[in-house]
C-alpha positions in Angstrom: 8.4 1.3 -15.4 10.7 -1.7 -13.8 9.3 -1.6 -10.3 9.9 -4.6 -8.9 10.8 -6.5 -12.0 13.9 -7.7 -10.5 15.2 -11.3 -12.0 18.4 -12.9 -11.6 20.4 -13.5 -14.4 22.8 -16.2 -13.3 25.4 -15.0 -15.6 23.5 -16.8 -18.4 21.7 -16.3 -21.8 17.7 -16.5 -21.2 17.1 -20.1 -22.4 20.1 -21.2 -20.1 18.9 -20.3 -17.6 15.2 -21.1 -17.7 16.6 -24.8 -18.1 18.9 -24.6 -15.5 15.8 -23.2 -12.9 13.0 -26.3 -14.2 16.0 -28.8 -13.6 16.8 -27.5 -10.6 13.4 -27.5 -9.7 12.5 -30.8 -10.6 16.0 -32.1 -8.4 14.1 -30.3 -5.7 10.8 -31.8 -5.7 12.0 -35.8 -6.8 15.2 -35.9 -3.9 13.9 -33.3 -1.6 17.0 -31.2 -1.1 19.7 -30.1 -3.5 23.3 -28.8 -3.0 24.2 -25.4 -4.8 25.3 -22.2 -4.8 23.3 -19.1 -2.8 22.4 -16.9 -6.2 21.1 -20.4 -7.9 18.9 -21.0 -4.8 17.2 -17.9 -4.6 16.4 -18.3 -8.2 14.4 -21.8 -7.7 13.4 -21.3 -4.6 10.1 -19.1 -5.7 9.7 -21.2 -8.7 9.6 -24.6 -6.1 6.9 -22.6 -4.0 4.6 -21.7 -7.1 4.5 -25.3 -8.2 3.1 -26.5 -4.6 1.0 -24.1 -4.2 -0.3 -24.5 -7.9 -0.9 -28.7 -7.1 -2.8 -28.0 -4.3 -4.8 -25.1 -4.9 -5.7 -25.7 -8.9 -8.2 -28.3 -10.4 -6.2 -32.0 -11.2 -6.5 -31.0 -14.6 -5.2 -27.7 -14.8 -2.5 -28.1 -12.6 -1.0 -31.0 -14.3 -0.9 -28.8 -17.1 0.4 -25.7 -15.7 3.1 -28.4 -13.9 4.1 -30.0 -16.9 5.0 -26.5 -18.8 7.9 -26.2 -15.7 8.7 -29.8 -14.4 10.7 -31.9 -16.8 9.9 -35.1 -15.2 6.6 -37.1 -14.9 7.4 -38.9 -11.7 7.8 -35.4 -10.3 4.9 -34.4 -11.3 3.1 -37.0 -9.7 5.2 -36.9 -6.7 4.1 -33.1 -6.7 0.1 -33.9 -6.8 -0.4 -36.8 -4.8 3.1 -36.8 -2.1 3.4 -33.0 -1.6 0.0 -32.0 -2.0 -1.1 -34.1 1.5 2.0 -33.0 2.9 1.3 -29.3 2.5 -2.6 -29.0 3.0 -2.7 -27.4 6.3 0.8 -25.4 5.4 0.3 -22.2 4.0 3.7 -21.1 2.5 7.4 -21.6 3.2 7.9 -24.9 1.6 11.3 -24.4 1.0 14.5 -23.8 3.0 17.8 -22.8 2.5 20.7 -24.0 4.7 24.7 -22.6 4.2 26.7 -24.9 3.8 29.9 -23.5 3.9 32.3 -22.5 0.8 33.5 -24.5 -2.1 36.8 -25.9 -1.7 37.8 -24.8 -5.5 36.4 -21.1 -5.9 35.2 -20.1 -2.5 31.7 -20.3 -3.2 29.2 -20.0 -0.4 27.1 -23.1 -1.1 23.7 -24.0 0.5 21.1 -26.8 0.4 17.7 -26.3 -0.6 15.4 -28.4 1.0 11.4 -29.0 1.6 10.6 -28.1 4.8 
């Protein structure tokens, strides 16, 4: 059974979209807040959240590993284990938010930012 399988698709093929989610997660961690659209948000957002928790609950050496596999960049990677991991110690979820923005002036699309909290 599918219980709670859900996943969004983006309107992509599977690869696509995996790239699109690890850049958009690596724009996330390096700039700290990135402009887009409300259904590409939700689709980072929990992937954002796993690799804090993972750099601050994981041994250095696993979790630049398990980091690595989703974050294209190095420098976020390190921003991840030695900038967000002291910013987030005493913080036990809910690193990310998501503010509306308004619509897109050429298709009407309800854009958002999402940002660490």
């Amino acid at each position: 059974m599918r219980h709670q399988k859900k996943q969004l698709k983006l309107n992509m093929q599977r690869d696509e979209r995996a790239a699109l989610i690890r850049n958009m997660a690596t724009s996330v961690i390096l700039f700290e807040k990135v402009k887009t659209t409300v259904a590409r948000a939700k689709a980072v957002r929990p992937v954002v959240e796993d690799l804090i928790t993972k750099a601050k609950t994981k041994d250095t050496r696993e979790a630049i590993r398990q980091i690595s596999q989703i974050v294209f960049d190095e420098k976020a990677s390190r921003k991840l284990l030695e900038v967000l991991k002291e910013r987030y110690k005493d913080r036990e979820g809910g690193y990310t938010r998501v503010v509306k923005m308004g619509r897109r002036a050429g298709d009407a699309a309800e854009v958002v930012q999402i940002q660490l909290v």
